[in-house]
C-alpha positions in Angstrom: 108.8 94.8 114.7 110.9 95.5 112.0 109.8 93.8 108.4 112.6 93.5 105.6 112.0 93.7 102.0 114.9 92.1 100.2 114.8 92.8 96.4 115.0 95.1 93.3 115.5 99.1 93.5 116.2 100.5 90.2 115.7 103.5 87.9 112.2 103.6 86.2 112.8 104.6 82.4 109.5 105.4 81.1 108.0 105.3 77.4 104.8 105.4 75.6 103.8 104.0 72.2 101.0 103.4 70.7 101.6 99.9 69.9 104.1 97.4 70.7 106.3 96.4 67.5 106.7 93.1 66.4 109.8 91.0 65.6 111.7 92.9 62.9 109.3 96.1 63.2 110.0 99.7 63.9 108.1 102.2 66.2 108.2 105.2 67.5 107.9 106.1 71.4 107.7 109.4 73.7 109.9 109.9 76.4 108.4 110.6 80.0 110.3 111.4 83.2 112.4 108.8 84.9 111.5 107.9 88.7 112.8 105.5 91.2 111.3 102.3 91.1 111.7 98.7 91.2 109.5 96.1 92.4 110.5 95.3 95.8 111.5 98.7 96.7 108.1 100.0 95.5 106.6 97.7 98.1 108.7 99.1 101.0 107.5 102.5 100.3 104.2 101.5 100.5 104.4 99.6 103.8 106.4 102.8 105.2 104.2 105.1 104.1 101.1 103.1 105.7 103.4 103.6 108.4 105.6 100.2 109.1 108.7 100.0 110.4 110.7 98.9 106.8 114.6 97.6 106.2 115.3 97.3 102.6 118.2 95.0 101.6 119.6 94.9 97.8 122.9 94.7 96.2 123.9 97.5 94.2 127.0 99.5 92.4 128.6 102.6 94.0 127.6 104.8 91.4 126.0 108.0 91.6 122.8 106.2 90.5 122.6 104.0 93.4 123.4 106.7 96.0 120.5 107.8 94.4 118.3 104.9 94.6 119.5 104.6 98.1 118.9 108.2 99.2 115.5 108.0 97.9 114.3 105.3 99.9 115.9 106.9 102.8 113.6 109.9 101.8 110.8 107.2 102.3 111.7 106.4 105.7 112.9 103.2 104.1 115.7 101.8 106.4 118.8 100.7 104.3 121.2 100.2 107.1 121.9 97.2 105.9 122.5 97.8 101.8 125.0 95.6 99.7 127.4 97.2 97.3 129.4 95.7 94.9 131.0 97.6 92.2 131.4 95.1 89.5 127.9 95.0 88.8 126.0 97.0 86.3 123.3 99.9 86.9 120.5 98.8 88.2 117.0 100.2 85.7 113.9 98.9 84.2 112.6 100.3 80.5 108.5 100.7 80.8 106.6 101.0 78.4 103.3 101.9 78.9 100.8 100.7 75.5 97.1 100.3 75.9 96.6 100.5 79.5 99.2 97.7 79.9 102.6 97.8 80.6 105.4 96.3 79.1 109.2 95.8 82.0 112.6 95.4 80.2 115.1 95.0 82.9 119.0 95.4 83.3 120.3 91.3 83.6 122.5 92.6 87.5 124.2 88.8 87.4 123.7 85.9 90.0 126.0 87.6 92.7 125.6 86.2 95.9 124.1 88.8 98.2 126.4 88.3 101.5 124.6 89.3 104.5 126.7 91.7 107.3 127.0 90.5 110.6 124.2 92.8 111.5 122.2 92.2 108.9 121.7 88.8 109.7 121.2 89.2 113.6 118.5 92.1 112.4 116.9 89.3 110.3 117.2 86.8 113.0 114.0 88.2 114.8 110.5 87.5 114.6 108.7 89.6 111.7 107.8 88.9 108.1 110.3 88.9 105.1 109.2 90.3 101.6 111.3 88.6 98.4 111.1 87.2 95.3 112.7 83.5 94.3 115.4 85.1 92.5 116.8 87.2 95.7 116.7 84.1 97.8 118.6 82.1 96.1 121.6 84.0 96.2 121.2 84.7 100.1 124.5 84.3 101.6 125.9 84.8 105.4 128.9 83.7 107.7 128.0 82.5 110.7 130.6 80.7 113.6 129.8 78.0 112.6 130.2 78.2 108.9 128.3 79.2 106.0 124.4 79.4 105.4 123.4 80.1 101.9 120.2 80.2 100.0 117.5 77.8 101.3 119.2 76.6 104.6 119.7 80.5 105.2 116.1 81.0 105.0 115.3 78.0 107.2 117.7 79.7 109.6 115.2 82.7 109.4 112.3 80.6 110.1 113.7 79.0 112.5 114.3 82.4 114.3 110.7 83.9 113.8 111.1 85.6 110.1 107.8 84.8 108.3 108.9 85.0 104.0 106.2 86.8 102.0 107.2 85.1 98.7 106.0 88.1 95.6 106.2 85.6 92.5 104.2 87.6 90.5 104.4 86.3 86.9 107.4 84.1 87.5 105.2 81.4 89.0 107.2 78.3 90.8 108.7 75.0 89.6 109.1 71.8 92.2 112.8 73.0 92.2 111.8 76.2 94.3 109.6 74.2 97.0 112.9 74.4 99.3 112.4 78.1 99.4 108.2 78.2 99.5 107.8 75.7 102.1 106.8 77.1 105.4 106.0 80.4 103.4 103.2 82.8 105.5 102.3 83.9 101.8 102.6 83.7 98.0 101.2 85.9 96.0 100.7 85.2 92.2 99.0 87.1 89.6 97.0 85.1 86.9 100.0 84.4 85.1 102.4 83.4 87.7 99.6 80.9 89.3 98.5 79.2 85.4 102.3 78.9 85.5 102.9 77.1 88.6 100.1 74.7 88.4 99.2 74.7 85.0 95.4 75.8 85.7 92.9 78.5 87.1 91.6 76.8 90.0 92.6 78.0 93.1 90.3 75.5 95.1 92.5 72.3 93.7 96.0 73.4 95.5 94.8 72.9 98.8 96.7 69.6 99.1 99.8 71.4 97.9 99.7 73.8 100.6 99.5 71.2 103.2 102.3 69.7 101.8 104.7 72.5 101.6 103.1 74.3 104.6 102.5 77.5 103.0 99.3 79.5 105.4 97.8 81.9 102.3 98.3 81.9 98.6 96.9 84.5 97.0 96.1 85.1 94.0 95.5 89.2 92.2 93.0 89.5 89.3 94.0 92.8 88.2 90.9 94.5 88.0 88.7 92.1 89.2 90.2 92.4 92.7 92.2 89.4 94.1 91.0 85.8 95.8 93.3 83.8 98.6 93.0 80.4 100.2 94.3 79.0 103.0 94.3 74.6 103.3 90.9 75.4 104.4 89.6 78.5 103.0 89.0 80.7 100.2 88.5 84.5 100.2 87.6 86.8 97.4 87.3 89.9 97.5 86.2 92.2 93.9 87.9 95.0 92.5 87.1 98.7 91.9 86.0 100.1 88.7 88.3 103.0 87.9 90.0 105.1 85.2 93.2 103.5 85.2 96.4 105.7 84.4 99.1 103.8 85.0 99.5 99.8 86.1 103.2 99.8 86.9 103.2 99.3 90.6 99.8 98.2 91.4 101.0 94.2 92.5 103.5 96.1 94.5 101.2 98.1 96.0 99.2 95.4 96.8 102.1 93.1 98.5 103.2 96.3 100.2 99.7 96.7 101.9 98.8 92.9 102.7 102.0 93.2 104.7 101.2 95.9 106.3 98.3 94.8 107.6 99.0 91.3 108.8 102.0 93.0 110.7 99.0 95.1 112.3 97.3 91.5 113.4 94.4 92.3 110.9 92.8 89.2 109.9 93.2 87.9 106.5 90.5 89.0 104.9 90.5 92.6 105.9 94.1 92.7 104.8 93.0 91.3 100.9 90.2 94.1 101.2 92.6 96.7 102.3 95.6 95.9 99.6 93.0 95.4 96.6 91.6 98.9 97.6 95.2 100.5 98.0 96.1 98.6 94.4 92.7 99.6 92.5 94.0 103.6 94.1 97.2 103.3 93.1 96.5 102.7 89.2 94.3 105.8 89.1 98.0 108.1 89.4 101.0 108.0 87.3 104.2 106.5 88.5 105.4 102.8 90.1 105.0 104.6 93.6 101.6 105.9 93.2 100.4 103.3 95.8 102.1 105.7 98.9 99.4 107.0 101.1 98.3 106.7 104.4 95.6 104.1 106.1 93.2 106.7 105.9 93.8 108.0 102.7 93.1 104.5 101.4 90.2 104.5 104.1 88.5 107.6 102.8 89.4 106.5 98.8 87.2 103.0 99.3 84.4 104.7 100.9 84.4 107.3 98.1 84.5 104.5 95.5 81.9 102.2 97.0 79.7 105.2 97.7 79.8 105.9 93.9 79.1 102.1 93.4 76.1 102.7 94.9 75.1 105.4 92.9 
């Protein structure tokens, strides 16, 4: 069962500074090396390197970068059989800068393209599995069909309709009633605290519950950086704490974590082992430098909890 990620791949363009300017301030910064990155993409090398069989989708240029950014992910035993190219649109990089153990994402505006599907792509899609994507790539979701067009939300009901499960990553966008076309019938969103105070406007994760019946969405969840991440069903709520670790780098860890809680509900793990498993793999993945320091196996992520809750203990 193939799972697509349709999203962001982009050149990484990292910086460090010691504080973060002001309006109308100077600084200074230091230059580290570039890597492949971007959000989405950084999730479908996680869930192939835990081993999942991963189709990436993303409209880019036909520059050198992007035969770059493709061949990399090919190198990750990321499938992009299915790529979009359009010349006309610019390079596609994020500027990180890295100040106080936080990190700070400026990002190349690609446009509001639509994102025409192939005939394959679309029949690929067409089969049961989940779908990893943001809001802003679903919108502009486009595919012929005999019997005309399907764009943006009727595509994805299409999907749904055909046993494709969206994993919505909203991160700190949050949602707005406008997006609910997209969200309902979701099989996930995932906020951080941002994105959720956002969308409803408080902390609570135990007062949605009617919102979620509404819009028919099975888990939100819900990541608390280092204090691990909680989730709730209509019914439930799961929380599961973090790891205390020397952090080195934060660009990549939400990735990491939607990368691995796909992963392992495409395994038929049960919820709650899948939050365990992604906030481990996240709380690992900030302790190395780089937005695809969250690769590694299942048991590399096995043997890294045990190590960390063993030193818990001790």
């Amino acid at each position: 069962m193939s799972v697509f990620f349709i999203g962001d791949v982009a050149l990484d363009e990292y910086y460090t500074a010691d504080r973060w300017p002001g309006r109308a301030d100077k600084g200074m910064v230091k230059e580290l090396p570039a890597e492949t990155g971007g959000s989405i993409a950084n999730a479908a090398v996680v869930h192939a390197g835990l081993g999942g069989d991963t189709q990436f989708i993303s409209l880019l240029n036909d520059s050198p970068l992007s035969e770059r950014l493709i061949a990399d992910l090919r190198q990750n035993a990321v499938g992009v059989d299915h790529m979009l190219i359009d010349p006309a649109i610019p390079e596609s990089r994020n500027f990180i800068f890295l100040v106080d153990g936080e990190h700070i994402v400026l990002t190349v505006e690609m446009g509001e393209q639509p994102m025409w599907l192939s005939p394959a792509g679309l029949a690929a899609l067409r089969q049961p599995g989940f779908l990893y994507t943001t809001l802003y790539r679903v919108r502009r979701l486009h595919a012929k069909t005999p019997e005309g067009v399907l764009k943006q939300a009727e595509l994805l009901d299409d999907l749904r309709s055909h046993g494709r499960r969206p994993i919505f990553d909203l991160d700190v966008g949050g949602c707005a009633p406008e997006d609910m076309a997209y969200l309902t019938g979701a099989a996930v969103v995932i906020f951080n605290q941002i994105g959720f105070h956002a969308a409803f406007g408080h902390d609570d994760l135990g007062l949605i519950g009617d919102w979620m019946r509404e819009h028919r969405i099975d888990w939100v969840v819900r990541t608390l950086a280092a204090d691990g991440a909680e989730a709730r069903s209509p019914e439930t709520i799961l929380r599961v704490p973090g790891f205390a670790v020397d952090v080195a780098d934060v660009t990549g860890a939400g990735d990491t974590f939607g990368g691995t809680l796909t992963w392992c509900l495409s395994q038929g793990q049960s919820f709650e082992e899948a939050l365990d498993f992604a906030v481990a793999a996240a709380s690992r993945a900030v302790t190395i430098h780089g937005p695809r320091a969250g690769k590694a196996s299942p048991d590399e992520i096995r043997r890294w909890r045990q190590d960390a809750r063993a030193s818990l203990r001790h």
